[in-house]
N, C-alpha and C positions, 0 to 999 in steps of 0.2 A: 504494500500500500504506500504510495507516494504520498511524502509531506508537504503539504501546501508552505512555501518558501513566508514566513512572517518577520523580514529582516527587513527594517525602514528603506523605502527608495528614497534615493537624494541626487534630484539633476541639479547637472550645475551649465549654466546656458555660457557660454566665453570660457575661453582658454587661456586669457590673459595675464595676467598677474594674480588680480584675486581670486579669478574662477581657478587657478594651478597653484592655488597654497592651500587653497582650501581642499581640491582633491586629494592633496599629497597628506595632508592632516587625516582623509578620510581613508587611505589606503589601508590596504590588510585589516580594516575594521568590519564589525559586524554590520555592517550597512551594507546594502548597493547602492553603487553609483552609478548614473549616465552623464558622459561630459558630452553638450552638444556646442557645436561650434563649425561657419560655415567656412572655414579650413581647414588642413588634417597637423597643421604645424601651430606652435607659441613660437611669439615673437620678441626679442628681446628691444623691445620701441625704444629705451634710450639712447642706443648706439645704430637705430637706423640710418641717423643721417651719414654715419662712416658708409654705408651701403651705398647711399646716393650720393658720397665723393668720392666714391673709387676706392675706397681706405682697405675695406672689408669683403667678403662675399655672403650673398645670402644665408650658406650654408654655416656661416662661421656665430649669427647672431639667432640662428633660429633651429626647433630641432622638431620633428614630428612627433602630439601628442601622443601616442597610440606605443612610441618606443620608447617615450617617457616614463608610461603606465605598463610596459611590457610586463612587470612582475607582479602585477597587483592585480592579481584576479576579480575582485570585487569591481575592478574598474571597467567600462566600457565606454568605448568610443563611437560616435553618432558625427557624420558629414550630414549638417543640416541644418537651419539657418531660423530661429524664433518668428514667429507672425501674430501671437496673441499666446494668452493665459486666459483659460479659464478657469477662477477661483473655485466656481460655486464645485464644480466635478473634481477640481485640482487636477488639470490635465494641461498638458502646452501644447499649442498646436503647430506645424512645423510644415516650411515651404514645400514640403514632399508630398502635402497630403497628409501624412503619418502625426500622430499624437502621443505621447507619453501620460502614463500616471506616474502624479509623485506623493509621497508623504511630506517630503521640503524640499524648496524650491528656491536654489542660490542663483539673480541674475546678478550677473557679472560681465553685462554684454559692452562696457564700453563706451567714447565716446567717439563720435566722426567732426569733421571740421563745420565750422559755422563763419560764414563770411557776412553775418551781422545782415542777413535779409538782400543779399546780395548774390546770390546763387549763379549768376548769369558769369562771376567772378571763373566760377572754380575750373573752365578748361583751361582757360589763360593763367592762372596762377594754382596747379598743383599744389594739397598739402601733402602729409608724409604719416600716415598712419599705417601703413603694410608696407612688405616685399614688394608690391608690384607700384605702390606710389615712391620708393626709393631707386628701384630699377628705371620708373619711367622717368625721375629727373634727371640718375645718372645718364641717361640717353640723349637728354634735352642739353645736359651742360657739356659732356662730349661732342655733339654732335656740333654745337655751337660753333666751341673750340678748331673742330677740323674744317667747319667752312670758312671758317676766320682764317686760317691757315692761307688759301686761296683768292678768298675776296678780294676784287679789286677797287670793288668802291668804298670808298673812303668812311661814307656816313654806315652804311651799311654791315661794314664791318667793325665800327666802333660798337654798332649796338648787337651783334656778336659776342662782344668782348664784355659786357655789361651784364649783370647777374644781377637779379634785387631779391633779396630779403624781406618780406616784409611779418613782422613781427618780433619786440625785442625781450622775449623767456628765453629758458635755456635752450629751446630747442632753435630759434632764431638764433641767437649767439652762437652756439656751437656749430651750427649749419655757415652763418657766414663765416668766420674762422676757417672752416674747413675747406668752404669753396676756393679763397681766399691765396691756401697751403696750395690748392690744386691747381688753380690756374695761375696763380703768381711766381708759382715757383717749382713744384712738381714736374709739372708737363714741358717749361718753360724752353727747358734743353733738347725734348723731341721734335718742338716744331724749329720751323726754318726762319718765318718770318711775327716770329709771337716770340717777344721777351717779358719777364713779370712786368715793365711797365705797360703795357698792351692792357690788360684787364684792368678792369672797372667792378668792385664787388661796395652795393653798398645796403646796409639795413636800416629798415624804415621804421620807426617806432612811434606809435600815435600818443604815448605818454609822455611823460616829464623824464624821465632813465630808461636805460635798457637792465633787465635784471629785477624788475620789481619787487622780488619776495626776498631779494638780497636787502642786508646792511647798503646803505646811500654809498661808504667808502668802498665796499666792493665792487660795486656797481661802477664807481667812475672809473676805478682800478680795472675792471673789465674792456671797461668804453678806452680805455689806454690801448691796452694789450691788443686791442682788432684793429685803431688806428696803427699802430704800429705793423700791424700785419697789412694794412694797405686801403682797410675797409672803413668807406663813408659813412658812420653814422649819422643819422637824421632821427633826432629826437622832436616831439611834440609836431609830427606831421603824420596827422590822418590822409587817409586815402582817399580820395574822392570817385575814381574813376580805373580800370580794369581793363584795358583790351588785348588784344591779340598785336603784339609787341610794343606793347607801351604802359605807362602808371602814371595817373594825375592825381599830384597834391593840390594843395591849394598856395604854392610857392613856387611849382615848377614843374614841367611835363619828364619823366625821365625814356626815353626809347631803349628798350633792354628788351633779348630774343626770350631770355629765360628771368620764371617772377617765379619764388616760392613762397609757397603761405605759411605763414606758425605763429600766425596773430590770434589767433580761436578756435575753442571747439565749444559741442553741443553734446548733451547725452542721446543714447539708443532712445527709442521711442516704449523704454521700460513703462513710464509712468503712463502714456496710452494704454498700454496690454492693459496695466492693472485700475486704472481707472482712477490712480492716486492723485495726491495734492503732489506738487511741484514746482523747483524756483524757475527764474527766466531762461536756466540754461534748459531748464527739462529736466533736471535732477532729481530723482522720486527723494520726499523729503522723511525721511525714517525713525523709526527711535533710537532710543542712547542703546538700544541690543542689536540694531541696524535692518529689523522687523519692520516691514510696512505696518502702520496702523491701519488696523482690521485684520489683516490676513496672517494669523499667529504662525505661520507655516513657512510665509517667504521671507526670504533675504537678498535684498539690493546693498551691493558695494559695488567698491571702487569709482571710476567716473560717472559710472550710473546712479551713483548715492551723494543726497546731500546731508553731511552728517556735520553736526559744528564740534570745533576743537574746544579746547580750555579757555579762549579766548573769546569764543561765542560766536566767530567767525568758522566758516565750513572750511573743512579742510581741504588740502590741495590735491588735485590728480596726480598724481605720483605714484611710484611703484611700491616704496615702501607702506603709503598708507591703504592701496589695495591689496597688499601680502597680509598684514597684521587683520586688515578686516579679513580676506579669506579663512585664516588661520583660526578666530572668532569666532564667524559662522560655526564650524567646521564642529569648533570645541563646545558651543554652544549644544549643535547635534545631538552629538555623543552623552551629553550630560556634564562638562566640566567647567563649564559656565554659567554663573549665575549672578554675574555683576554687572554694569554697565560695559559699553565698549569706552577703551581707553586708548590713545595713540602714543605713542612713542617716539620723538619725532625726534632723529638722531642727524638731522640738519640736512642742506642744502648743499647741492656740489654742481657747479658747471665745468665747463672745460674749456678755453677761447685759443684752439690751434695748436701747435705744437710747442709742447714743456710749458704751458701756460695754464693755469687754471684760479676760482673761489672758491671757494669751501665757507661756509659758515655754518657751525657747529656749536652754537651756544655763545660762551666766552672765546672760545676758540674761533678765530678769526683768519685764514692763511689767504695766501696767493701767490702765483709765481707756480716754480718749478716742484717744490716740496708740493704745495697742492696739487699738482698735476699727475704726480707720482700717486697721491694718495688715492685720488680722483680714478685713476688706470685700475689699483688693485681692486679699488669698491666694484670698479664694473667687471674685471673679470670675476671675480671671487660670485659673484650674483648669476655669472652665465650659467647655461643649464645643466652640461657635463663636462668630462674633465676635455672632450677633444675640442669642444667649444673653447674653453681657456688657454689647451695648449692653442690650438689656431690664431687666437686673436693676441694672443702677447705675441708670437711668431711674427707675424704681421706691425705690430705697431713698434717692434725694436728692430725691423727690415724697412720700413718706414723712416722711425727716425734718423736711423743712420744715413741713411739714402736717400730718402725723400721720393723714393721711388711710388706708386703704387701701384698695385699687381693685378687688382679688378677692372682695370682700363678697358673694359669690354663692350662694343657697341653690338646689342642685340636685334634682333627682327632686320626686315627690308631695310633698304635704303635707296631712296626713289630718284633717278639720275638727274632729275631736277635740281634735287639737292644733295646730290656728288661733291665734293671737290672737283675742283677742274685739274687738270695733268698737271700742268708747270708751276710750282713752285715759286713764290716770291721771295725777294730780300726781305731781311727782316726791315721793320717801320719804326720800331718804336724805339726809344735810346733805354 
């Protein structure tokens, strides 16, 4: 006689940061799990932008759920992508057609870019939330570069040479910085007629600083280190205008082939499915155990949760406060939690190019090279396995030394329209 299986289901919808700290808490436990997510890989998003500067390869920041969970039998894997919750049956319903029941229900689906009601933005100016939005810049910023190489028009080729940033977080900063490394000085020696003065890299920032969640002196200490790397900052210029190779402030038109975005995001359309209360971003707004009210069952974290810190202020997207919420959830489950959630907030770290980095860390305050170092081992040590870490230190001390980078890879067609042409120019630029 077969025993009807009575061991809690627990889906967890994203594979992200909080949806994969919270499975890994729940592995080899008396639970089932189903993790659904409409890829079969986690992403390691801090270090995507190395992906879209050539720095890295996909393979080096990302690794497939499914071998992640390989030994955890209680775990199963779902390619399949959220469309609603139904509370009242507790069942989610999934682009497939298909449906799951659960006993609890962790969304951890994330957030996508928001170009502030401006949607019409986002083919002209790319953000950077997957592999395939890091691949398709690196494509855009390569592809730039080798018709620059070529060009013989003067204007045309400047605004080749021209990269914009617009947005001034850490992923803005770290992004121009890197662009910065790539075109001003990396590639500089492959081409013929492209010396680092030739590019033009500059970031747009609609506030008062770049770095906002920094100390004001890191912040300038930041704005140093990119000028020095070459890059135009532009503080307190919103964007007015978006097109197909160009950005209008309200100071100046800039003509640039390639514009990346990392001015905004917005949450998953979680708080739709459930039908909750939620802030401006969309962030289902939860309690201090990170439980929707009403629904004793579900759990919203990470960018999909608006949860306030000690401050009374919500806390930040980031990877550390979607792990500890996972983690929460998870211990919650099981019975080992019975207090509020509480964060832990063991600081802030950017990175602005090579040997350059902030860090602020409470009273601890650094910058420079010592940060930069600190800033490398946090994010290898966070990578997912050990070949993930050997990989990217490999890489980043073949890098420094060199200045080389080995992902210089231009992918798909390339349409003879926009070939390079045969002959080679002098170099233009002093």
């Amino acid at each position: 006689m077969k025993i009807a299986n009575t061991r809690p289901h627990v889906v967890i919808v994203g594979a992200g940061f909080g949806g994969l700290a919270a499975a890994k808490r729940l592995a080899r436990r008396d639970v089932d799990v189903t993790i659904v997510d409409r890829r079969n890989h986690h992403v390691f998003q801090p270090l995507l932008y190395q992906v879209a500067t050539a720095a890295l390869s996909p393979a080096d920041i990302a690794g497939p759920i499914r071998s992640i969970f390989s030994g955890s039998d209680n775990i199963r894997v779902v390619l399949d992508e959220l469309t609603g919750v139904d509370t009242q049956s507790n069942r989610v319903r999934l682009a497939s057609g298909k449906s799951l029941q659960y006993d609890w229900l962790i969304l951890a689906t994330g957030a996508r870019h928001s170009y502030f009601g401006n949607d019409q933005w986002a083919p002209h100016a790319p953000g950077l939330k997957s592999i395939e939005d890091a691949l398709a810049i690196r494509r855009n910023v390569l592809l730039a570069l080798e018709r620059a190489e070529t060009e013989t028009d003067e204007q045309r080729r400047k605004a080749l040479l021209t990269f914009v940033i617009i947005g001034g977080g850490p992923t803005g900063v770290e992004m121009a910085g890197a662009v910065a490394e790539l075109a001003r000085r990396s590639v500089s020696r492959d081409f013929r007629s492209i010396t680092p003065r030739c590019s033009r890299v500059i970031l747009v920032e609609a506030g008062d600083r770049i770095l906002p969640s920094f100390p004001e002196t890191l912040s300038k200490m930041a704005e140093q280190s990119l000028e020095k790397l070459g890059v135009e900052v532009r503080r307190k210029t919103p964007v007015n205008d978006i097109g197909r190779g160009y950005l209008e402030s309200a100071e100046e038109l800039i003509v640039a082939e390639t514009i990346v975005w990392a001015a905004g995001v917005q949450a998953s359309p979680a708080a739709q499915w459930l039908c909750a209360y939620h802030d401006k971003r969309g962030r289902v707004i939860v309690g201090v155990d990170l439980r929707v009210p009403g629904h004793r069952n579900i759990f919203v974290i990470g960018d999909t949760a608006n949860v306030a810190g000690t401050d009374g202020a919500p806390l930040p997207g980031v990877a550390p406060v979607a792990k500890q919420q996972g983690r929460y959830a998870a211990d919650f489950i099981l019975g080992r939690r019975d207090h509020p959630f509480s964060y832990r907030d063991f600081g802030n770290l950017a990175t602005i190019g090579r040997s350059k980095a902030v860090i602020d860390m409470g009273d601890l305050k650094l910058s420079g090279f010592i940060a930069w170092l600190l800033w490398c081992v946090a994010h290898v040590w966070f990578l997912i396995g050990f070949r993930s870490r050997l990989a990217v230190t490999i890489n980043w001390l073949w890098n420094y030394v060199t200045y080389q980078r080995s992902a210089r890879l231009i992918t798909g067609e390339i349409s003879a329209a926009s070939a390079p042409h045969a002959q080679p120019l002098e170099r233009k630029c002093a």
